[in-house]
N, C-alpha and C positions, 0 to 999 in steps of 0.2 A: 472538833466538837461532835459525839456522836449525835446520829437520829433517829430516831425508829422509824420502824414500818408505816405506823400510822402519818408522821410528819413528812415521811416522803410520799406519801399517797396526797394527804392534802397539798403541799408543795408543786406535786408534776397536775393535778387538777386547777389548782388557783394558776398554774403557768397559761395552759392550755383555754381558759377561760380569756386569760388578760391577751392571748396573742391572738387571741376571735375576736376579729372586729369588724363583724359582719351583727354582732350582738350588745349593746350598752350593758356593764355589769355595774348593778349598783351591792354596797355590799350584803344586802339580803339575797340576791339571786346568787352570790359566791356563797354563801354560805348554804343555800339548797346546791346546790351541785357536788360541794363537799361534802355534805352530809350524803347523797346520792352514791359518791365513790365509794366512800366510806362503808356504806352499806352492801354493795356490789362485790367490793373484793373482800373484805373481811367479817359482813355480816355484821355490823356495828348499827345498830335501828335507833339510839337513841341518839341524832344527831348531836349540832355542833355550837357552841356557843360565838357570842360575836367578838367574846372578846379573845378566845380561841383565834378565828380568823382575823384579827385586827394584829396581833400579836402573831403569826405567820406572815403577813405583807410588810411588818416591819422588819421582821429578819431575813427577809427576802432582800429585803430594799439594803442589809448591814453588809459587812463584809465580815460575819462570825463564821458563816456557810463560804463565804466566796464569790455568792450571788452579785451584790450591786446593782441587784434587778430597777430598772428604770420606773419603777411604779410611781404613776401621777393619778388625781381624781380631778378628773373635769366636771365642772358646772356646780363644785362642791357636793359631785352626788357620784358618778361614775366611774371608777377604777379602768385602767387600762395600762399597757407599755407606751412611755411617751416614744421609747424606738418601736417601730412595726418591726424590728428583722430580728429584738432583742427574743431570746427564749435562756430558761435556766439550763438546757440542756446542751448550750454552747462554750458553757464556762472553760476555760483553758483548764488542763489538767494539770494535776501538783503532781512534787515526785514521786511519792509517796503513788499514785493511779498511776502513773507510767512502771514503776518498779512491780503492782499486782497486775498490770497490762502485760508486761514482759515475759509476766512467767506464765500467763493466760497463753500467750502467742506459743511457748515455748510447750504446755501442755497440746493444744489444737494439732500444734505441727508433726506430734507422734503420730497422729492417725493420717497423713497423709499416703496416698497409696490404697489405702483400704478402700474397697469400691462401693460400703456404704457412705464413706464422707469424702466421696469425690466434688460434693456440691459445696463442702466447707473450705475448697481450696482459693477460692478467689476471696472471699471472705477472711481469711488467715494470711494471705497476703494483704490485703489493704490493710489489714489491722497492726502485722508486722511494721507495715512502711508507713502509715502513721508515727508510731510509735517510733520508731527509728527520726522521723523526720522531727516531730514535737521535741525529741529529748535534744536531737542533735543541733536543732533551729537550724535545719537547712528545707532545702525546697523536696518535697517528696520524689523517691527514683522510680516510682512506679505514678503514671497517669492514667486515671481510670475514667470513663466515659461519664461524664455524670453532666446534669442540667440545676445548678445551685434555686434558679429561680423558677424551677417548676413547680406550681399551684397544687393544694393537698396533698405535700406528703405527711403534714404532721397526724394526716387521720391513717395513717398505712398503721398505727399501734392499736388504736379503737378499734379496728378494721378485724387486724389480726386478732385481740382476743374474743371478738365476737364470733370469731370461727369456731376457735378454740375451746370458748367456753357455752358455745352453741345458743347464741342469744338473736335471736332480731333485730334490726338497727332501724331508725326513723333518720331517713338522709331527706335534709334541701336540696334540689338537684336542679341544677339549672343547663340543659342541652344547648350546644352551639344555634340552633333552630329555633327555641322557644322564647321568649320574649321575656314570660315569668317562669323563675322556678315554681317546681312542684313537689310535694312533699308526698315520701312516697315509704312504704314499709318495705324492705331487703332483706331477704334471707343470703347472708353472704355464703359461700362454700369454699372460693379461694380467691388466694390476689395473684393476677396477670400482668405480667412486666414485658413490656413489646416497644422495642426504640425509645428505651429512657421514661416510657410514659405505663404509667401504673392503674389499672384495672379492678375491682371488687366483681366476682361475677356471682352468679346465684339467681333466687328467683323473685318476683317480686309479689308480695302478698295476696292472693287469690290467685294468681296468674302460673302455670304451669311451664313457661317459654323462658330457658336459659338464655337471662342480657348480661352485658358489660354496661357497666357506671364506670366510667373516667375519673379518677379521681381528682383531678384537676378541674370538674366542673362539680364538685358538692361543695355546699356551702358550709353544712351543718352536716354531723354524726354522732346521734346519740343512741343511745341503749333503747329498744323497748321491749320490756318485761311482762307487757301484760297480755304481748302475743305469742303463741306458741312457735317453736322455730321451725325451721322445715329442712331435716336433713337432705343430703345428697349421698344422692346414689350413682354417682358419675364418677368415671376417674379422664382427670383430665387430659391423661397421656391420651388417652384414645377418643375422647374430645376435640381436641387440635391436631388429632394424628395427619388431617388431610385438608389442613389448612396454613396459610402462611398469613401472622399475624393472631388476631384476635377474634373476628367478625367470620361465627360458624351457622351456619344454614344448616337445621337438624331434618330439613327435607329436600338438600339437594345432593348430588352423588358427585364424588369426585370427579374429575374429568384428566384426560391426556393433556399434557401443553408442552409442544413442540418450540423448543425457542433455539434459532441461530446468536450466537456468540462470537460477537469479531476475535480478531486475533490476539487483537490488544485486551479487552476485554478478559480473554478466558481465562487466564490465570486465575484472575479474580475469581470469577465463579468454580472453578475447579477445586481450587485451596477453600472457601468459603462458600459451600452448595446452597441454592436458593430452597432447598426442601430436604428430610431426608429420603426422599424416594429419588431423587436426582438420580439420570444415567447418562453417560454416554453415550448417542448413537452413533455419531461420527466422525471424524477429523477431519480437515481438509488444508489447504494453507492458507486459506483466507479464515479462518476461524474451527469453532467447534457446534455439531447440533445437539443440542441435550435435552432430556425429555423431564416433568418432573407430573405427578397427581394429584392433582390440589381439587378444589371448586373455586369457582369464581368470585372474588369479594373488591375490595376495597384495595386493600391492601397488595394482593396480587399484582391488581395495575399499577401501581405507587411503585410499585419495587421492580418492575417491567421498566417504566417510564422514565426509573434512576438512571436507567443506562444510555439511554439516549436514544444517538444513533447506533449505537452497540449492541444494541440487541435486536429481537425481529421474531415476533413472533409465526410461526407458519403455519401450524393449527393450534387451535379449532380455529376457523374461518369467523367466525360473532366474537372472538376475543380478539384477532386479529385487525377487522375491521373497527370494535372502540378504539384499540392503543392506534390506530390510524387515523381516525376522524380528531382524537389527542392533543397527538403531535400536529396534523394541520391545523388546528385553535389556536396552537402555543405558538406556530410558525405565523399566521396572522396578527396576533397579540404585537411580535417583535417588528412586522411588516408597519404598525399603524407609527405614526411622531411619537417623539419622549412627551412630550408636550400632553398628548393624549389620556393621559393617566394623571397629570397633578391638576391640581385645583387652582381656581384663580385666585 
């Protein structure tokens, strides 16, 4: 059954509403939201009627699309997903998608090589061994690192065209620190992906000082139109050029970090360098001494700390000494009873 544009605009909006449930939606408020999208991507101002959306949640709910969408209304007033995990955007695909999939992978895959779409190549893989795996019903032959239960990726698409289409965003934001979230206006400029976990950075409204928002900790991402956006003039290659991770200090200067590398250990680092400024200074047989320029953040020591006893920092002297005082916190932790840690 075909769709159009517009039924798929309302359709991926009413999804994206029912699987927020941080929000009650009665069906007045779905019907301002849709008319909101509606407006946003196609310019359509004379909103939406209800028997319109009334007549969208039932075909949601049919098996004419394929959907089967879970749609229930609590308290005789409130629409939501009775499954939290269901989304339309997880339907298995017909043969018919894996047959215009195939020939998708099959075009992707000519530009491999090219060193403008060097970045499409992991991307044209997973898409290939999907698709090979869906058709075949067997287990996928490529495993790619991924976190299923990681919190806000469904806002990485809002996110993304808010770049794109250079708008504003009004996020609920709630920091692992604050108690209540706080509702704050973002001018996004790009998304940062650092161990699985996803970033919007940019600046925030009045505020001149490039943050990271975690996506994982907003609640809410919406559009706001009635402030003006605030482009970026940053390119982020030379933003994180002297940083490992996410967390940049635009007032502090790189610094030298001398780290010893056991034996066992250095392969790993060698094949897989903690930075690109990474060198070699030495060999020896008990390991390797490698130097890299970073600044000191967060992450640094997280990724120092991985290694255990296997690594050793030897300057700077004030980096050396935190991963020191560290590891003897962790080494008293393990010193105290098991007992020490559970509740009664």
């Amino acid at each position: 059954m075909p769709v159009n544009r517009n039924a798929l605009i309302r359709y991926k909006t009413l999804d994206a509403c029912l699987r927020n449930r941080q929000r009650k939606w009665t069906l007045d408020a779905l019907i301002e939201k849709v008319s909101e999208a509606l407006f946003e991507y196609e310019g359509i101002d004379k909103g939406i009627s209800r028997r319109t959306i009334q007549a969208d949640l039932q075909m949601m709910r049919s098996d004419k699309l394929g959907y089967f969408a879970p749609i229930v209304v609590v308290d005789k007033k409130y629409y939501t997903y009775e499954d939290p995990t269901y989304s339309i955007t997880n339907i298995p695909l017909s043969d018919g998608d894996l047959v215009r999939m195939n020939q998708a992978v099959d075009v992707l895959k000519q530009f491999k090589g090219f060193s403008h779409f060097t970045a499409l190549n992991e991307v044209v893989q997973k898409l290939e061994d999907y698709v090979y795996s869906t058709a075949q019903k067997s287990v996928p032959v490529i495993d790619f690192e991924k976190n299923e239960n990681l919190k806000g990726l469904h806002f990485l698409d809002d996110l993304y065209q808010a770049i794109i289409q250079k708008q504003a965003v009004r996020i609920d934001y709630q920091s692992f620190s604050a108690r209540q979230p706080q509702t704050l206006i973002f001018h996004v400029w790009w998304l940062k992906e650092f161990k699985n976990r996803w970033f919007a950075v940019g600046v925030r409204d009045g505020k001149g000082q490039i943050m990271n928002l975690a996506l994982d900790r907003m609640l809410t991402v919406a559009t706001a139109p009635d402030i003006d956006y605030i482009a970026s003039h940053t390119d982020p290659d030379l933003f994180y050029r002297d940083v490992i991770g996410v967390s940049v200090s635009e007032n502090m200067r790189a610094m030298k970090v001398k780290l010893f590398v056991s034996r066992l250990h250095a392969p790993y680092v060698e094949t897989k360098p903690l930075h690109h400024s990474q060198e070699i200074l030495e060999r020896t047989s008990e390991g390797i001494v490698v130097q890299i320029c970073v600044q000191h953040n967060f992450e640094l020591e997280k990724e120092i700390l991985g290694f255990g006893e296997g690594m050793i920092v030897l300057e700077p002297e004030r980096l050396r000494r935190i991963i020191q005082k560290r590891l003897q916190a962790g080494l008293r932790s393990y010193e105290q009873p098991e007992n020490a840690f559970i509740g009664d």
